[in-house]
C-alpha positions in Angstrom: 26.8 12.8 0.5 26.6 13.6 -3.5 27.6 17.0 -3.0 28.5 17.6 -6.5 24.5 16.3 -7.3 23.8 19.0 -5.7 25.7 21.9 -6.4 24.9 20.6 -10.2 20.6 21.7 -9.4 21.8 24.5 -7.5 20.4 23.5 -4.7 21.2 22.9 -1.3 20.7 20.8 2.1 19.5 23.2 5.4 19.1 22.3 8.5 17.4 24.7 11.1 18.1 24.3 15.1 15.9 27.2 17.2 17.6 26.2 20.0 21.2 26.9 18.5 20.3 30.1 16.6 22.4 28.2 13.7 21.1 27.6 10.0 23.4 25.2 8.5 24.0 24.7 4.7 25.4 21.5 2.5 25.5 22.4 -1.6 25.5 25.3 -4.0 24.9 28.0 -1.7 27.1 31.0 -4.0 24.1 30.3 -6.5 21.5 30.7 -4.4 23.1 33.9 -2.9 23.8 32.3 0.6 27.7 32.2 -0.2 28.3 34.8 3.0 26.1 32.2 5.3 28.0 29.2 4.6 28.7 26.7 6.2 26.3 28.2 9.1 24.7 31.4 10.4 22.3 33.4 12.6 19.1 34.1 11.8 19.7 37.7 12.2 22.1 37.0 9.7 19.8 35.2 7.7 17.0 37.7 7.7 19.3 40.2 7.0 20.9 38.8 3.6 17.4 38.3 2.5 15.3 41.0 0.2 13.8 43.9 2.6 10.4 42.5 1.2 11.2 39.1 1.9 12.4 39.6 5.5 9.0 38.5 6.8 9.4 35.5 5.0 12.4 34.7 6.0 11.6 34.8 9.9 8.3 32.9 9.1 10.6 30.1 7.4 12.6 29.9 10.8 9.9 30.6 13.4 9.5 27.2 15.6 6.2 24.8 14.7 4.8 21.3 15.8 6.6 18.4 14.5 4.9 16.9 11.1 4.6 20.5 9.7 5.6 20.7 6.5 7.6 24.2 4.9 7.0 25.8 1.6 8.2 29.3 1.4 9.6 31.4 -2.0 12.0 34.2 -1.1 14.6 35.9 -2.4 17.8 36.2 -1.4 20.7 39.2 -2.5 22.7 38.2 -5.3 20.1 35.3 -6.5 16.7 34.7 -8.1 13.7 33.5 -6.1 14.8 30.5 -4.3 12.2 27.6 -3.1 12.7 26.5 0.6 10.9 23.4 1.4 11.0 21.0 4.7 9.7 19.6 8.0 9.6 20.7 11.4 11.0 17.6 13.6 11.5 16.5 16.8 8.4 18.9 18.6 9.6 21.6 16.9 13.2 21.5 17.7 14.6 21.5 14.1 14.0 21.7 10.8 15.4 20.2 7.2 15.2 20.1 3.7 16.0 21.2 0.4 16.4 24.7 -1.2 16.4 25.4 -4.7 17.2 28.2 -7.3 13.5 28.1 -8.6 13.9 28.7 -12.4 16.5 26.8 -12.8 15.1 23.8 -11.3 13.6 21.9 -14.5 16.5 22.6 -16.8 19.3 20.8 -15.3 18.5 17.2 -16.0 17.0 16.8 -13.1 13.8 16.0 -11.4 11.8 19.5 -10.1 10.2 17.6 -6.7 13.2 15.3 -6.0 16.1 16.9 -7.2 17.7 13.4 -8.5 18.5 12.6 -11.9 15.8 12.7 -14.4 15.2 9.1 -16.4 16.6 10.8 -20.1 19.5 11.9 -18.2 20.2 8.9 -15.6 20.3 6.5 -18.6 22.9 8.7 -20.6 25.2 9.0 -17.3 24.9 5.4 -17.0 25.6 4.6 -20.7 28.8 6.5 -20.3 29.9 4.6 -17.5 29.1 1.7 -18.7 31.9 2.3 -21.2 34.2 1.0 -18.5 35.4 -2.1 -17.3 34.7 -3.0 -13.9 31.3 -4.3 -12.2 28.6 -2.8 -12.0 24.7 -2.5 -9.9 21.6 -1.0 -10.9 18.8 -0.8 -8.6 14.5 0.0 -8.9 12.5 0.6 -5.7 9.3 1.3 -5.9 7.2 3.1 -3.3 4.3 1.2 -2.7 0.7 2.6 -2.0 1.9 6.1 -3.8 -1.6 6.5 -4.6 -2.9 5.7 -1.3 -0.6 8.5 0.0 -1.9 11.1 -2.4 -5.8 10.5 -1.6 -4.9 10.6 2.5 -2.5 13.5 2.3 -3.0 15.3 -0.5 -0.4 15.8 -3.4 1.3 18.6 -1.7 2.2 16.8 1.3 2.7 13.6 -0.9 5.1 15.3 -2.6 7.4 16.4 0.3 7.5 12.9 1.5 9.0 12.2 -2.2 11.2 15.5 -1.9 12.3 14.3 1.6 12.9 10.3 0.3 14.8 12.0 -2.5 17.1 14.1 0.0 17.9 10.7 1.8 18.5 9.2 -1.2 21.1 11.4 -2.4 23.0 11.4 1.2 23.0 7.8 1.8 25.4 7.0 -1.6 29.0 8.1 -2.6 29.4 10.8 -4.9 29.9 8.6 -7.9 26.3 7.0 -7.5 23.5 7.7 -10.1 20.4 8.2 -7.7 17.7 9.2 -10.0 13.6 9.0 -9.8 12.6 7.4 -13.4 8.6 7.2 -12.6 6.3 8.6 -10.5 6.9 6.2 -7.9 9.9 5.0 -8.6 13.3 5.8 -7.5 16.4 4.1 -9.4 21.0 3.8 -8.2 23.5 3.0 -10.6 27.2 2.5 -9.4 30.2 0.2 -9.2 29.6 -3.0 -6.7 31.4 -2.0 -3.6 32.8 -5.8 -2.2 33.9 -4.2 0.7 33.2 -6.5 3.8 30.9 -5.3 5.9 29.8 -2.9 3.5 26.0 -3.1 2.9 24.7 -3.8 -0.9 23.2 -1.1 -2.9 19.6 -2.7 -2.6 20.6 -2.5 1.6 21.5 0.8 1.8 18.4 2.1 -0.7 16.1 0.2 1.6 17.6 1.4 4.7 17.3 5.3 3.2 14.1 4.9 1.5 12.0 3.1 4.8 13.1 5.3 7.8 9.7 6.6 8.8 9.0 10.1 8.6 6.0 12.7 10.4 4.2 14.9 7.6 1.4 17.2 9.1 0.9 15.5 12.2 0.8 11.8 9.6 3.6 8.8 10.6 4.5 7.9 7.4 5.7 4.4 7.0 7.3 4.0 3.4 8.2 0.7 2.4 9.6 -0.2 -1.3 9.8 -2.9 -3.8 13.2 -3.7 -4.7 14.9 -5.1 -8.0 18.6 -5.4 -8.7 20.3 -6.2 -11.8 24.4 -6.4 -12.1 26.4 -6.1 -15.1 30.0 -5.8 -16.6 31.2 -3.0 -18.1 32.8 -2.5 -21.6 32.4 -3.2 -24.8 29.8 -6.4 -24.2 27.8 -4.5 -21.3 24.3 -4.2 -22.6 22.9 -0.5 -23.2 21.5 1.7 -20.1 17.4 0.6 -21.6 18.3 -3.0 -21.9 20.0 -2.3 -18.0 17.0 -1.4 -16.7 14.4 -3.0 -18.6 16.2 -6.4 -17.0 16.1 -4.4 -13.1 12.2 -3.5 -14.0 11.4 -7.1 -14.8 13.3 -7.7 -10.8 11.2 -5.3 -9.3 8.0 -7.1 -11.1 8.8 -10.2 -9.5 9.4 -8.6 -5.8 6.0 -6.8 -6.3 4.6 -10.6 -6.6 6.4 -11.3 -3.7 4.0 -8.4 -1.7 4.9 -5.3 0.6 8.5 -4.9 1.0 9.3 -7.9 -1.6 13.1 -8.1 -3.1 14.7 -10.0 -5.9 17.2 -10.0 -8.7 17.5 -10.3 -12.2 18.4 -14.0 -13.2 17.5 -15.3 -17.3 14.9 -17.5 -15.4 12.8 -13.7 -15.0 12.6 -13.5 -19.1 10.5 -16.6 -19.7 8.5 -15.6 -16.2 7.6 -12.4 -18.0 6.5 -13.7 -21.3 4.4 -16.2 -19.1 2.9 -12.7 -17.1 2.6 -11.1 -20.6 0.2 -14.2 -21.8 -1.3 -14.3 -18.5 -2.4 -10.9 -18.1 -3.7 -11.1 -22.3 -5.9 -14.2 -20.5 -7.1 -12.3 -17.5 -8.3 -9.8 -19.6 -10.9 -12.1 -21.4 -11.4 -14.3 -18.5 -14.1 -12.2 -17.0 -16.1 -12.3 -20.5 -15.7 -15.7 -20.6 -16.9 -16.9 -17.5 -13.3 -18.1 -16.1 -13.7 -16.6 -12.8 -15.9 -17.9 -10.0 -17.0 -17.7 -6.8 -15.3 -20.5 -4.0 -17.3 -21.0 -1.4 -16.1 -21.0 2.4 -18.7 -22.0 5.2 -19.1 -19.6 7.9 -20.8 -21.8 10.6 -22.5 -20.9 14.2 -19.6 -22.0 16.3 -22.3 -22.7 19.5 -24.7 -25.1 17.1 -22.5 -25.8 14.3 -25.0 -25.4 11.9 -23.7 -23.6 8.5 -24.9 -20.1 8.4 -23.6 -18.7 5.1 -20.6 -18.5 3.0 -17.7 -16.3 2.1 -17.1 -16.1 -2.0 -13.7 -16.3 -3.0 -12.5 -15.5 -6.4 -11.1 -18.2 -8.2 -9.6 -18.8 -11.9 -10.7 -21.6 -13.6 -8.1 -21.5 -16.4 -8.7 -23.3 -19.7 -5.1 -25.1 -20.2 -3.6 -24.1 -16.3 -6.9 -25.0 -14.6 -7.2 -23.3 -11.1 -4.8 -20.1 -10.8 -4.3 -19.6 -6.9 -5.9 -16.4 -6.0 -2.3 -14.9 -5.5 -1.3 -15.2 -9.0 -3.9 -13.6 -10.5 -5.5 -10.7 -8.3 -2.5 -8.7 -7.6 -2.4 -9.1 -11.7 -6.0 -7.7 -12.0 -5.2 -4.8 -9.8 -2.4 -3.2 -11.8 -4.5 -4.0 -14.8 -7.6 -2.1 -13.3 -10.0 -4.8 -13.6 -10.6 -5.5 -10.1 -14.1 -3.5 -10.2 -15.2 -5.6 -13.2 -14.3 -8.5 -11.2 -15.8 -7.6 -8.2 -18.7 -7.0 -10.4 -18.9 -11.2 -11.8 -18.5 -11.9 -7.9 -21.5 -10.4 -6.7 -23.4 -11.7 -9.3 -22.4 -15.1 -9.4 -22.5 -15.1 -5.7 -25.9 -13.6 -4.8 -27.7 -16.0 -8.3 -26.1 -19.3 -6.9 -27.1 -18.4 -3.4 -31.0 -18.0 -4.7 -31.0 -21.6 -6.3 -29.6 -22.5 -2.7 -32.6 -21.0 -0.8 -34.9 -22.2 -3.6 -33.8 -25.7 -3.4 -33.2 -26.1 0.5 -36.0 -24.2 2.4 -34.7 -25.2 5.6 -31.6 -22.9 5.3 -33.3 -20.0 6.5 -31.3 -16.8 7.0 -28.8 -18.2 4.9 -26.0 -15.4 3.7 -23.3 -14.9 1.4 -20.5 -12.3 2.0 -18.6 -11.0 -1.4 -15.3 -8.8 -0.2 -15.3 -5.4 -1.9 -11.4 -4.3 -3.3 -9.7 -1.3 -1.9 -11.2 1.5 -3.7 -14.4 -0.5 -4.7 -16.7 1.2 -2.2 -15.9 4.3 -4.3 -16.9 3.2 -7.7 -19.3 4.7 -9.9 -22.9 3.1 -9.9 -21.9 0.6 -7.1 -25.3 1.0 -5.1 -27.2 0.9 -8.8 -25.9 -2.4 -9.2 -25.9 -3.8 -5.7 -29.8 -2.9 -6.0 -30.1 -4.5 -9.9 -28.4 -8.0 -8.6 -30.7 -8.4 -5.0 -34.0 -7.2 -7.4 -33.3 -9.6 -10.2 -32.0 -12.6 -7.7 -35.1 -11.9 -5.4 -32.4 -12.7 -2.5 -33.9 -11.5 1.1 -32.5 -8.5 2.4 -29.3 -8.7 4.4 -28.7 -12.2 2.5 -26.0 -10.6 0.4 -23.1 -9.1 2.7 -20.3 -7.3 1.4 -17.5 -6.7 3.2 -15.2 -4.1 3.5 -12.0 -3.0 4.9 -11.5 -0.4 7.8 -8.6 1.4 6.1 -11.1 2.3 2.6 -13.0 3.0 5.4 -10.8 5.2 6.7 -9.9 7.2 3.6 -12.7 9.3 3.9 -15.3 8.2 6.4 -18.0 10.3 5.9 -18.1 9.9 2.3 -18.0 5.7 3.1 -20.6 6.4 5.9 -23.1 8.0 2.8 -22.1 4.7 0.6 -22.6 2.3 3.1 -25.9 3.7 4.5 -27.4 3.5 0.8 -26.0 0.0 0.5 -28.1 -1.0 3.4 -31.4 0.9 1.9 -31.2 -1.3 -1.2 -30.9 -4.4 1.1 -27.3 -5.2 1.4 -25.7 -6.2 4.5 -22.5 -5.2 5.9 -19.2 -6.7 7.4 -16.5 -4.8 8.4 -13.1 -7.5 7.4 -9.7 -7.6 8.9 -11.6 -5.2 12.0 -8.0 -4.4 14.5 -5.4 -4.7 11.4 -5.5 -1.4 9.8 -6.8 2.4 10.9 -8.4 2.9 14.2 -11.9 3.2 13.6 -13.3 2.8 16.9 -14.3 7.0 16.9 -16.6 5.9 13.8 -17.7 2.3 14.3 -21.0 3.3 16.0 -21.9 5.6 13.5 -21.0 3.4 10.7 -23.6 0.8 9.5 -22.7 -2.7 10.0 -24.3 -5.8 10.7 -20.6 -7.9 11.4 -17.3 -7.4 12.9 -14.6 -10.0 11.2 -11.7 -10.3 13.1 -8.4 -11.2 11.4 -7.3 -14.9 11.3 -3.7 -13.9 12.7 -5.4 -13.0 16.1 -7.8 -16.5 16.3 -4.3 -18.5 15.0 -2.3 -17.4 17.9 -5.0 -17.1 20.6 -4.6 -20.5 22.1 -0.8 -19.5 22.6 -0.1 -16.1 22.8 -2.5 -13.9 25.7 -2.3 -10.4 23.9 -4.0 -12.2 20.9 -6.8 -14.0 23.3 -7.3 -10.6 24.9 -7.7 -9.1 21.6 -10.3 -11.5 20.4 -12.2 -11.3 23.2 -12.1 -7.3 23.3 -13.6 -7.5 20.1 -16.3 -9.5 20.7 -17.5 -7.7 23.8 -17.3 -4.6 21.5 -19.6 -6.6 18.8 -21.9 -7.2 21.6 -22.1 -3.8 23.5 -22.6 -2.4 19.8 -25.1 -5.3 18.6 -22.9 -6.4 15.7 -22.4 -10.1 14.7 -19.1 -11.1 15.3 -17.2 -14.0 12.7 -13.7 -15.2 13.7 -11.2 -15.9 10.9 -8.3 -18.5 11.3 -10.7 -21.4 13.2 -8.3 -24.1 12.1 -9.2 -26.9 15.2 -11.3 -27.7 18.1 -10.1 -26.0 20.4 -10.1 -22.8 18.3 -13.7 -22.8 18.3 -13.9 -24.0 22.4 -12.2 -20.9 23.4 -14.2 -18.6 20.6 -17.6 -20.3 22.3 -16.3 -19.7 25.4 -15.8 -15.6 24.7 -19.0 -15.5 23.4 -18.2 -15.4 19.7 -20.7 -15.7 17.0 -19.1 -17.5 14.5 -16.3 -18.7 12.8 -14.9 -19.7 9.5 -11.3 -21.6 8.7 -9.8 -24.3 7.8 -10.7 -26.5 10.9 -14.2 -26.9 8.8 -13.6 -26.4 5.4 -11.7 -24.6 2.9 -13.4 -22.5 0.4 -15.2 -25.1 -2.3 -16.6 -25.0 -5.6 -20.1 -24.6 -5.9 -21.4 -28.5 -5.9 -19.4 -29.0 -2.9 -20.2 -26.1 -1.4 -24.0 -27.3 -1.7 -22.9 -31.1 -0.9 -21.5 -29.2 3.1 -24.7 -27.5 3.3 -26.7 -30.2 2.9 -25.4 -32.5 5.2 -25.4 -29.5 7.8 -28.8 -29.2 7.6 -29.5 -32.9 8.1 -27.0 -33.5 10.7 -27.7 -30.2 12.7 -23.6 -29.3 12.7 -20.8 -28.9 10.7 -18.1 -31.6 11.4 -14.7 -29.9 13.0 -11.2 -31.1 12.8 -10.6 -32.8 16.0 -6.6 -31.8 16.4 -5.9 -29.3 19.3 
């Protein structure tokens, strides 16, 4: 454990058995006036080197609650300043940990407040001056994704004692001379010497391993997973500066985040020419909504008991002037750290709901024809959403319930009433609903039959493995027995063969989309397979089992 990181903040590690009577201390406790309870102690002895006005505090600090409750009590101790005790009740109740701090010193030590790591001004001038050395060295950037996410479920006090807590772990899982530090709001960053010990674990291990240990917070299982990106370097007199260092790990931990959740890669010259290609890409994606670069890809959703098509999923593609088609994976991820996935969304629903009126205007026979459009996470939240929703079904003259946005069951999650009000008003302006991914995130079986919608997707993975695995059959056909009992439409993702669809017919599914009948297709094509449904009567299938 960094002890000497932490005698530095004046702080110090506590951990709180009931069971025991002992409170045991790691760090700077003569500065904090808990010199005479060091290493351990009652809590009689506790309470009584505490302020007489504080004693009360002091026995609420140690008094037993349920696991997942979080602590956050000032008191003041004899011989010390107010001191900040912060923590969580574990294991039912039976212990307690965390971090106490000498409050007003806490954001004058080159160090960060919450975390109690290095701060980014003063990580970079430790590692500058080791970097003076010879000998080789590691730096490594984690990210912790869905930090937002976290702070609009739990709030930012809670939020912020996972951080304090990932930052206690941090500290205790590297030698004393490691530079932990957190340089960003979500980011967490460890400098030291490459340890080619065998059998010793890397320093992007051994951050991973501290950093995604799940944790309880008010009653919440917290599930942290990080981005990871590692850079190594020689010291001396060649040995770039500490910003050049980490500029070249930040440009790693780019290139995991492409890679998705839990992604992991390291710096290589390769990554500099693959970030001035990102830099022109993102100065593209920027004008390619204004332009009329992005469009709508067209998958057929088709009744697997006729095979007749019986409306489409639009899927966003980039129709790049000198790349021509960007895969969906290169450039949406891209829009959602540029913030333009509303605006996006936005051309989608438009495009989508215009080219499926020419559609009904040109082939009568169609009928109830649909589209679905997916709304982002966080989409269902923006501003004038509904006002626009109702401007593109009024000025397409589309049916209602011919446009059918789907949405996810964790943004439904987030707040449900609040998505219950949206989703309600969505449906008065003649919208229809579809609830994606349904079994994949949140349970929302408590709210389903309160919530609005017309469809239940269920998630390709399931349909893939249904033919071969029985827990994903008996999932499938759970969820179409719960579309039926609550008179919802059911669409199966994933219908890549024949015998997909057999067994799908056979549990009473509605329909089904995949690869077995078509991947999504441009526009004419997309027109071309709807056609030739409607005068054949069924959508052909691939025959392999």
């Amino acid at each position: 454990m960094a002890i000497e990181a932490l005698a530095a903040s004046d702080s110090a590690l506590w951990v709180w058995s009931p069971s025991e009577d002992r409170l045991s201390f790691t760090g700077a406790t003569p500065s904090l006036g808990l010199g005479p309870l060091a290493p351990s102690c009652s809590a009689a002895s506790f309470a009584a080197l505490a302020m007489p006005q504080d004693r009360a505090l002091a026995d609420r600090l140690l008094k037993p609650r349920e696991e997942g409750t979080e602590i956050a009590v000032r008191l003041r101790m004899r011989g010390s300043e107010t001191c900040l005790w912060r923590g969580v009740w574990l294991e039912d109740g039976l212990r307690a940990a965390g971090l106490v701090t000498l409050e007003h010193r806490a954001s004058h030590t080159g160090r960060c407040g919450l975390t109690h790591l290095l701060d980014r001004r003063t990580f970079l001038a430790r590692v500058s001056e080791a970097l003076l050395n010879s000998g080789e060295y590691e730096m490594v950037v984690a990210d912790l994704d869905r930090l937002r996410r976290l702070n609009e479920a739990l709030g930012p006090d809670r939020a912020d004692l996972v951080l304090s807590t990932l930052g206690s772990r941090l500290m205790a899982a590297f030698p004393e001379d490691a530079l932990p530090a957190r340089i960003g709001e979500d980011e967490f960053c460890v400098f030291m010497k490459r340890d080619r010990t065998a059998g010793r674990s890397s320093v992007a291990e051994r951050m991973r391993t501290a950093l995604e240990v799940p944790l309880s917070i008010a009653g919440f299982d917290i599930y942290p997973t990080v981005a990871i990106g590692a850079v190594a370097v020689e010291g001396g007199a060649e040995a770039p500066d500490a910003s050049e260092l980490l500029r070249r790990a930040a440009l790693a931990l780019e290139k995991a985040k492409l890679a998705g959740r839990g992604g992991a890669a390291a710096y290589g010259r390769a990554l500099e020419s693959d970030s001035l290609s990102r830099l022109a890409l993102e100065s593209d994606l920027r004008n390619a909504l204004t332009r009329g670069e992005i469009e709508p890809f067209y998958q057929p959703i088709v009744n697997l008991s006729t095979g007749a098509v019986a409306g489409f999923e639009a899927l966003a593609r980039w129709r790049h002037p000198q790349r021509g088609l960007v895969p969906p994976d290169e450039f949406l991820s891209l829009a959602e750290e540029m913030g333009l996935m509303g605006d996006l969304g936005l051309v989608m629903m438009r495009s989508a709901a215009r080219q499926l009126a020419e559609w009904l205007g040109r082939h009568p026979r169609a009928g109830q024809l649909f589209c679905s459009v997916n709304l982002s996470v966080g989409e269902i939240e923006r501003p004038h959403l509904v006002e626009d929703v109702e401007e593109i079904i009024r000025t397409t003259g589309l049916p209602r319930g011919a446009l059918k946005l789907e949405v996810t069951e964790s943004d439904i999650m987030r707040d449900p009433q609040r998505a219950g009000e949206i989703l309600s008003s969505l449906r008065e302006v003649g919208a229809s609903l579809a609830l994606d991914d349904f079994g994949t995130g949140f349970s929302s079986l408590s709210y389903l039959a309160r919530l609005p919608f017309d469809t239940l997707k269920i998630d390709r993975y399931f349909v893939l493995t249904m033919d071969k695995d029985e827990g994903s059959a008996k999932i499938v056909r759970s969820v179409v027995n719960l579309g039926r009992d609550l008179s919802l439409e059911v669409v199966a993702e994933g219908v890549e063969n024949a015998g997909l669809a057999y067994l799908l017919v056979q549990d009473g599914c509605h329909y089904g989309q995949g690869f077995g009948y078509a991947p999504a297709l441009a526009a004419q094509e997309a027109e071309v397979y709807l056609n030739e449904s409607l005068v054949d009567g069924a959508a052909p299938i691939k025959a392999r089992s």
